[in-house]
C-alpha positions in Angstrom: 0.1 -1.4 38.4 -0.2 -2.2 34.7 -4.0 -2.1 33.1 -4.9 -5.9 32.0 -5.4 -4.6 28.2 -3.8 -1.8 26.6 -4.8 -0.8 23.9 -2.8 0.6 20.6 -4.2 3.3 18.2 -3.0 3.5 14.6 -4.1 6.6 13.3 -5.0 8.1 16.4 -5.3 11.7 15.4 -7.2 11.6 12.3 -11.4 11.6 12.4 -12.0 7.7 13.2 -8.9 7.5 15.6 -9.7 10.1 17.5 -13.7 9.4 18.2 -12.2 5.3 19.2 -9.9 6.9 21.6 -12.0 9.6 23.1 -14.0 6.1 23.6 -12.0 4.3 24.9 -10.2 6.7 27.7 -13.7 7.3 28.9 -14.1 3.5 29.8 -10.9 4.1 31.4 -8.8 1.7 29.0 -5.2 2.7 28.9 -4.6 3.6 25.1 -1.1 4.1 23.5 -1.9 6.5 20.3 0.1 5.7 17.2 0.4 8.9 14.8 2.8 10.8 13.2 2.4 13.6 16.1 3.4 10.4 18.4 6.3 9.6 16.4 4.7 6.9 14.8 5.3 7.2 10.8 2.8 4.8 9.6 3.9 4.8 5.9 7.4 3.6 7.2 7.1 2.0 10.2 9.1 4.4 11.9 8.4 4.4 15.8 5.8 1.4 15.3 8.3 -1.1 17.4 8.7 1.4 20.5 4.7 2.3 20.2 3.7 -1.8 20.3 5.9 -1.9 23.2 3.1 -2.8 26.1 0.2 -2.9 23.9 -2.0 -5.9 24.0 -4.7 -5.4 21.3 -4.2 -3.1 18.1 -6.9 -1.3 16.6 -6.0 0.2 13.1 -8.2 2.8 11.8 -5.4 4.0 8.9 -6.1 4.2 5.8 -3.0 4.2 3.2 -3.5 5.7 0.0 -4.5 2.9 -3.2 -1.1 1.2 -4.2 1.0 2.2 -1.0 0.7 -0.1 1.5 1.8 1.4 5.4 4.6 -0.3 6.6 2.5 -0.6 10.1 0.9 -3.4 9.3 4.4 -5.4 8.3 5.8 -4.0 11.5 2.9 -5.3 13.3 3.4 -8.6 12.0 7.2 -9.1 12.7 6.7 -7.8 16.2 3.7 -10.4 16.3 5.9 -13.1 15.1 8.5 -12.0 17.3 6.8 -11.9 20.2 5.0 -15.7 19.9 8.4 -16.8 18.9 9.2 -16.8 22.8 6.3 -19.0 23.7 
């Protein structure tokens, strides 16, 4: 049976993503990390559509250099929009 909130991980692995999931797993919240080692590029976007798949809440603890924004947040936002599209 499914948990009634998954929760997604951008920038899982690094100091701050890693202290919220070690949280989070030991409330027993299902968590879906989002990092390069998960095959999550967050620079492109790469793997961000797959990783979203499920997840009902985001938390995003990246933080893109100045002047490059991380295509996770577009990707976030066109899977959003998808998604309430089929409402």
């Amino acid at each position: 049976m499914r948990s009634l909130t998954t929760i997604g991980v951008i920038a899982s692995t690094e100091t701050a993503g890693s202290r919220v999931v070690a949280r989070l797993r030991a409330r027993d919240v299902a968590v879906i990390e989002m990092s390069r080692p998960h095959g999550v590029d967050l620079f492109s976007g790469r793997g961000l559509f797959r990783a979203l798949a499920g997840v009902d809440v985001v938390i995003d603890v990246s933080n893109p250099p100045p002047g490059r924004p991380g295509g996770a947040g577009q990707a976030a936002t066109r899977r959003r929009t998808r998604d309430l599209s089929k409402i």
